[in-house]
N, C-alpha and C positions, 0 to 999 in steps of 0.2 A: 504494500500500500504506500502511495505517495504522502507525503506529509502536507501537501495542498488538500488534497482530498482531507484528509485525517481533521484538518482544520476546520474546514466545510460541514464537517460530518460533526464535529465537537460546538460548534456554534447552534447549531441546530440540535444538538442533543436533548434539548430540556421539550421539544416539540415534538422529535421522535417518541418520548418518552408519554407524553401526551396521547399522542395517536395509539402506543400502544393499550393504552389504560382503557383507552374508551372504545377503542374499535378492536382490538386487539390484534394490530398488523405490525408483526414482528421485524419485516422484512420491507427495504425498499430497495429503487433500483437507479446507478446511479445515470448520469447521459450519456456513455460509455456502456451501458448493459450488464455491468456489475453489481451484484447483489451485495447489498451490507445489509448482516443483523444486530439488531439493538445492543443481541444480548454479548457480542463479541466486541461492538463500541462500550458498552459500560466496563469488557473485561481489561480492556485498552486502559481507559479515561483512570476505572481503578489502580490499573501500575502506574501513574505517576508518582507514589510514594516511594520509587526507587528514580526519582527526578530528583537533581536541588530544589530547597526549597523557592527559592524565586520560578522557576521555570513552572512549578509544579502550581504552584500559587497563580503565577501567570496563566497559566492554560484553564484554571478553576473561574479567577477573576475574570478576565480580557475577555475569552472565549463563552466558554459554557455562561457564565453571569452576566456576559454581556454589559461590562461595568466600563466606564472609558478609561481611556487607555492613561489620562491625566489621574485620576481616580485610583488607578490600580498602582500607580507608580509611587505614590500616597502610600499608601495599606501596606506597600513593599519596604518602604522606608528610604527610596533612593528618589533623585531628584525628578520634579512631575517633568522635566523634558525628557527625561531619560526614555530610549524606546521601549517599551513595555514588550510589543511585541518579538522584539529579539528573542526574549526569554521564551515568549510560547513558541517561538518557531526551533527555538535549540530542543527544547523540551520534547516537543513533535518527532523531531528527525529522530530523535532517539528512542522516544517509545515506536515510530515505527521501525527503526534498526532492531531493536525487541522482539519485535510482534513476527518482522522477516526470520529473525535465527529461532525461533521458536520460544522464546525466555517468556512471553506469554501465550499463552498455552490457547488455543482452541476451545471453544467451548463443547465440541466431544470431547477432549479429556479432561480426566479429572488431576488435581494436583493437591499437593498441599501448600501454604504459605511458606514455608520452611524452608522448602526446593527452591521456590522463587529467589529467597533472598540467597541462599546460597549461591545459584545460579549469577545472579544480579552480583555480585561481588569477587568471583573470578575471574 
């Protein structure tokens, strides 16, 4: 997965999220023909606790919350010109460099947390 995409897909998360509640459409499709499921975006959005905290914070803030980018730069504690989005796009690459070696796991398997971090740290 591209981390353009991943972005797209995290900005719109809280909508996806939405749609599944009420209609229960787990699945969408992307302009590309590409199927993404919710439940593999939520597994994603969840490993950013193996992000720095800025980046991690960033992709929570900026994106999913949809908070401005002066705002988030605020709550981060560096100065509000600073590019906020730097951070969610380092953040990005790397949960999708993650997602590409397997380090988060598909949602047919199952794992434990424990693997993760082990995984995540060698």
């Amino acid at each position: 997965m591209e981390y353009k995409v991943l972005r797209e897909l995290f900005r719109n998360l809280r909508q996806f999220e939405a749609l599944f509640e009420s209609e229960g459409i787990d699945t969408i499709t992307g302009p590309d023909g590409t199927e993404y499921c919710l439940h593999d975006i939520q597994r994603i959005y969840g490993a950013r606790v193996f992000l720095s905290l800025r980046q991690s914070q960033a992709i929570s803030m900026f994106l999913v919350d949809d908070i401005r980018e002066k705002d988030v730069a605020g709550g981060l504690g560096v100065s509000e010109v600073n590019p906020v989005a730097i951070y969610a796009t380092q953040g990005l690459r790397r949960l999708c460099d993650m997602y590409e070696t397997g380090i988060i796991p598909g949602v047919e398997e199952s794992y434990e947390q424990d693997e993760i971090r082990d995984m995540s740290v060698a």
